[in-house]
N, C-alpha and C positions, 0 to 999 in steps of 0.2 A: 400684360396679357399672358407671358408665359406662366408668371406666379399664380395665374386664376387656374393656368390648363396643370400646371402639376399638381395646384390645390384640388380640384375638378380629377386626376386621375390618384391622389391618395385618400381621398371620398371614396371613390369607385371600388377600391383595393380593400381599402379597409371593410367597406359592406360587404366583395367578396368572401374575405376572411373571416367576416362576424358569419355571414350565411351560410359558409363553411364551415365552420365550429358550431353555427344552432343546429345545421344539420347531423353533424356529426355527434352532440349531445342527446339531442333529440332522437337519433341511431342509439346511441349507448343509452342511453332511458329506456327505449321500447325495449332493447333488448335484453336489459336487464331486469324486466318488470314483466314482460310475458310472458306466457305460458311456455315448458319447456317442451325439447321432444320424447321426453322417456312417459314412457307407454305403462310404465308398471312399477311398483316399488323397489329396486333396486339397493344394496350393498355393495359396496366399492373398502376397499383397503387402500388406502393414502400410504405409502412406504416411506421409513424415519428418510430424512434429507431429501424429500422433494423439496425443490422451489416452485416458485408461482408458474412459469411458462410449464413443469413437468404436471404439476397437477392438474391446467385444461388443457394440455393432449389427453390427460386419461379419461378425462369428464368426458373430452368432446368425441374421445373412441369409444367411449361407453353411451355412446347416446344421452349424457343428462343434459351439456349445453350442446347449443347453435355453433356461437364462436369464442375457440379460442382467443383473440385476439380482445372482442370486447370483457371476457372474465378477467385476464392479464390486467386490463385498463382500470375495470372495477377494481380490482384488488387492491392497485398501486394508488388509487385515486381516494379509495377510502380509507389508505393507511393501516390497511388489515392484511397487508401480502405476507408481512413480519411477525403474524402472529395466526397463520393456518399451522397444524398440530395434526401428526401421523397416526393413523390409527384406524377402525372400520369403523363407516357411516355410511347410514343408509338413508337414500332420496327417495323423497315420495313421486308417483308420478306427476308428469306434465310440472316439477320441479320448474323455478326462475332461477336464472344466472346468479341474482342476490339473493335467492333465500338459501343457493347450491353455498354459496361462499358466506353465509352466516350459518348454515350448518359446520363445516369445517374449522370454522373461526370459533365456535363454539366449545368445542374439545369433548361433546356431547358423544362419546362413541357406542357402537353399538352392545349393550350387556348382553351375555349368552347366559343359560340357570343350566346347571346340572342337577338334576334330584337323585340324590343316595337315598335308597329306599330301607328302611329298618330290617334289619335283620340279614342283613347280607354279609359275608364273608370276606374277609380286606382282600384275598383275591380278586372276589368278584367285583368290589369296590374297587379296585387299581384298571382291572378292567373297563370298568365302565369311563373311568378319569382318563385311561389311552386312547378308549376310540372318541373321548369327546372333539366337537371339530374346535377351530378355532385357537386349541390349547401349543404353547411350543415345548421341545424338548420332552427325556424321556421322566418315565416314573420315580426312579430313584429307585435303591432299598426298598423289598416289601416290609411295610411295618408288620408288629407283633397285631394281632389277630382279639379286636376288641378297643385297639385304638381311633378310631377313624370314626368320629360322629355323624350319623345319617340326618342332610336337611339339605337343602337346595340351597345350594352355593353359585354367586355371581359372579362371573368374570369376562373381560373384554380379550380381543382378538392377542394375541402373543403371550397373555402371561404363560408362566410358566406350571408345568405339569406337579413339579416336586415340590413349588410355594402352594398350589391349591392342595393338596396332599397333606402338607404342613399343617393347614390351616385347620383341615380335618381332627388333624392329630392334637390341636392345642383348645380347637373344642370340644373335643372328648374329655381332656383334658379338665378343662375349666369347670365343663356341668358335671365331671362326675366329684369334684373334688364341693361345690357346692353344692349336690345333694348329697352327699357325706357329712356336711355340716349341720342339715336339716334333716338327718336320720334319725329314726326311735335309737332310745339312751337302751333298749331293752335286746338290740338285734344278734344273737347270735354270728353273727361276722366281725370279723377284726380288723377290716383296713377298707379303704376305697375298689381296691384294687379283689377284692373278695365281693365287694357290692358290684362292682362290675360283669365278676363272672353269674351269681345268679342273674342279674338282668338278663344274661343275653341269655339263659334257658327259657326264662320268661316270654322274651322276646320272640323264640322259636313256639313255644306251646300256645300264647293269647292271640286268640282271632278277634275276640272281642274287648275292644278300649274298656270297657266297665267292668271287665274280668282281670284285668292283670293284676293289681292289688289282691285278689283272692284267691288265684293261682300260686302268687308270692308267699300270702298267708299260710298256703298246706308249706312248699318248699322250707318257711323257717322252722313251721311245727317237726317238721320231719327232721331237719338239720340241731333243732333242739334238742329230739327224743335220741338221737344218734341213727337214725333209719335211711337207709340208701334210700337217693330219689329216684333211682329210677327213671330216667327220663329219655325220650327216644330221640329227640334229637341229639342228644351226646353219641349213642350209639352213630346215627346217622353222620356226623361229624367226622368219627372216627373210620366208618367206613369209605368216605367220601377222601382220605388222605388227609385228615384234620383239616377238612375245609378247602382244599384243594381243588375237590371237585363236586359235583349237587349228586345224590344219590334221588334216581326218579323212579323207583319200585318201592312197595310195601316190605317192612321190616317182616326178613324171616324169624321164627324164632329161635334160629342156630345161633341169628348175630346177634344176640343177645349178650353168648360167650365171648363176643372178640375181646382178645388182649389189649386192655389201654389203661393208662388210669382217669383215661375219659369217660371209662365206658361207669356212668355212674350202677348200672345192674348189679357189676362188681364190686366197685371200690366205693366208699361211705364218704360223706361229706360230699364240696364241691369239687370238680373236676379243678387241674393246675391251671386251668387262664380259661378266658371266654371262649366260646363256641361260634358267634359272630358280634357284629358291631351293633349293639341295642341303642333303640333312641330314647329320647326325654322321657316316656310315658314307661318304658320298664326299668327304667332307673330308678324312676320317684316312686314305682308299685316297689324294687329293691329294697329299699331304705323307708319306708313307711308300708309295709302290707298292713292289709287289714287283718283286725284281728279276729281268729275265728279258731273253731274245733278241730276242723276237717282234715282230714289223710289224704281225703280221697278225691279224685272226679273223674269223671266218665264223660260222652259226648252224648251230646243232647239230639244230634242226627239235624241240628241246623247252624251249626256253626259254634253253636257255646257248651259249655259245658252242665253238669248236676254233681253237687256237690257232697261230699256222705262224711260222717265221722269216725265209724266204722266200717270193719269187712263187711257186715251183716247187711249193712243198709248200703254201700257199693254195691254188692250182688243184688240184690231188688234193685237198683237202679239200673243196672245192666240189663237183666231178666225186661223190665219195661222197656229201654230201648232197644231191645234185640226183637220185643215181640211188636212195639210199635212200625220197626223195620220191616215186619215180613221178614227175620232169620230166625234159622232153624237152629235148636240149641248145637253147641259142638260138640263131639263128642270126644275131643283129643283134647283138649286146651279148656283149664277152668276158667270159670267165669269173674276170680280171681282171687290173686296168692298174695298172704300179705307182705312188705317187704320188710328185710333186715327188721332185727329190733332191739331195743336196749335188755340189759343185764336185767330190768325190774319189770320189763315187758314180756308177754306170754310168748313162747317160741313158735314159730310160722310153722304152719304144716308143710309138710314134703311136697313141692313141686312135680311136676306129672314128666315124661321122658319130653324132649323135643318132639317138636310136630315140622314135619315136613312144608306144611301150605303156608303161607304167608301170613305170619299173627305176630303178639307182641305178649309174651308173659307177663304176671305180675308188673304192675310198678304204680307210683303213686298219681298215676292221671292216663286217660286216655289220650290216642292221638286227636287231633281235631275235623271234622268235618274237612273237605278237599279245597285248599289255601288258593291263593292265585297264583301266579308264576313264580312271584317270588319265593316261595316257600313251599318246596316240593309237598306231596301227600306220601302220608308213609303207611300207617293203616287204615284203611278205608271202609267203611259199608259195605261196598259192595263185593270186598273178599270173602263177604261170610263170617266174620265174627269182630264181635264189639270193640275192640283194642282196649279192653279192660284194663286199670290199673289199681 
């Protein structure tokens, strides 16, 4: 009889224990499998050398689980506690205990995109890479000016400032030394490093993508004939601290004069290094323009340019769009002066005194229509006179 009653209480025990552990299963199922409490999409940073107990205190302080105690249990049970991985990840709402701990288990972290926009300045560029969130450590060295390729670059929560920087620096690098491969055998430039610096004129003058090959095209004619370009964002450059800072008023025509050997007005050929950091599309107009007549271009008064071969036909082009504007001719500043010209080239007439109001002499293109943020307006419409070049 006793053998029946202890048989009869290790029955009893043992179905306690099973009923005990189905419930407790059956606990850890639901709870692993329902809906969680986070109300919203959420980001969390996992910090390097969490273990399993520190990662659901942070869950279960951040509202994604219920309990810690059942995430710890999952974890160790599914043989995945040895294999959560530090870094930012982000829970969707009403998130489960197991899709929280296969997201982490995943190593899936969150990518942040930074966009370098063309034509910006490696300041303004180092700028933009210190205040991105997410980034660790400082900038490094500012690089040289024209190194740093503009595209939207990916990165996860900690890298560092001076490797994304880098990165910049070695695809600039790479496209400009294969569009230097893929250049016309005919370009008046000698090195990569010269197809660079026109790009990034290029880069400041084209508003429109189907124009920058043609823009490029007057810049070799000119750089062929020996004829100063002329070009106002050099000025702007220079006034600005070679890029140091954005200049947000119309070119007078004093600064015309400044001293630099940026200042192309002045000094023949390309200016000594880039103006800012130009992307793929003034690279490829650099080393393949089209080919064409033209000296000249003026603005169209909608963002593109009209193109001339000579002075003669610049001036009619200007005359149309000063009268298509509604402006009144000027009476100080011609409607334009040829610029520099070779030994075999007829010599340019005499330039008129400086004018006080905000214009742009002579040079071989106008300013463009009013850019978006990134690319200040330098002369504009609505100063009253065409920014003829």
């Amino acid at each position: 009889m006793r053998f029946f009653r202890l048989l009869a209480r290790g029955i009893i025990m043992a179905a306690l224990v099973t009923a005990v552990l189905g419930g407790a299963g059956y606990w850890l199922y639901r709870d692993a499998h329902v809906p969680g409490p986070l109300t919203e999409t959420r980001a969390l940073v996992i910090p390097a050398h969490t273990g399993i107990a520190g990662i659901a205190d942070q869950l279960a302080a951040e509202g994604v689980i219920r309990h810690k105690l059942a995430f710890q249990l999952l974890a160790r049970l599914s043989g995945r506690g040895t294999g959560l991985k530090p870094g930012e990840y982000e829970f969707p709402a009403t998130v489960s205990a197991m899709q929280a701990l296969d997201i982490i288990a995943s190593g899936k972290t969150v990518k942040h995109r930074l966009t370098i926009p063309e034509g910006l300045t490696t300041p303004e560029v180092v700028a933009l890479v210190r205040d991105a969130p997410a980034l660790d450590g400082d900038c490094g060295p500012l690089p040289a000016e024209g190194e740093l390729l503009p595209d939207t670059y990916v990165y996860s929560y900690g890298d560092s400032r001076k490797e994304l920087i880098e990165r910049m620096r070695h695809g600039m690098a790479h496209l400009l030394a294969q569009m230097w491969g893929a250049r016309r055998s005919d370009l008046p430039l000698t090195s990569p490093q010269e197809a660079g610096i026109l790009a990034s004129i290029i880069e400041k003058e084209a508003a429109h993508e189907e124009e920058r090959a043609h823009i490029a095209g007057v810049f070799i004619n000119r750089l062929r004939l020996g004829m100063r370009l002329q070009a106002d964002p050099t000025v702007l450059f220079v006034l600005g601290g070679n890029g140091a800072s954005r200049i947000e008023r119309p070119l007078a025509h004093a600064d015309l004069a400044v001293e630099s050997p940026y200042n192309t007005y002045l000094v023949k050929g390309l200016p000594p290094g880039p103006i800012a950091n130009p992307g793929k599309s003034s690279l490829r107009a650099a080393v393949r323009p089209e080919r064409t007549e033209d000296l000249y271009f003026v603005a169209d008064g909608s963002g593109g340019h009209v193109f001339a071969k000579s002075l003669a036909e610049q001036s009619r082009n200007i005359t149309q769009y000063r009268r298509a504007a509604g402006l009144e001719a000027d009476p100080v500043v011609p409607i334009a002066v040829p610029p520099a010209s070779t030994e075999n080239s007829p010599p340019p007439p005499k330039p008129p005194p400086p004018a006080p109001s905000p214009a742009a002499a002579a040079a071989p293109h106008p300013a463009k229509a009013p850019q978006p943020a990134a690319r200040p307006p330098h002369c504009r419409p609505e100063t009253g006179r065409a920014c003829a070049r």
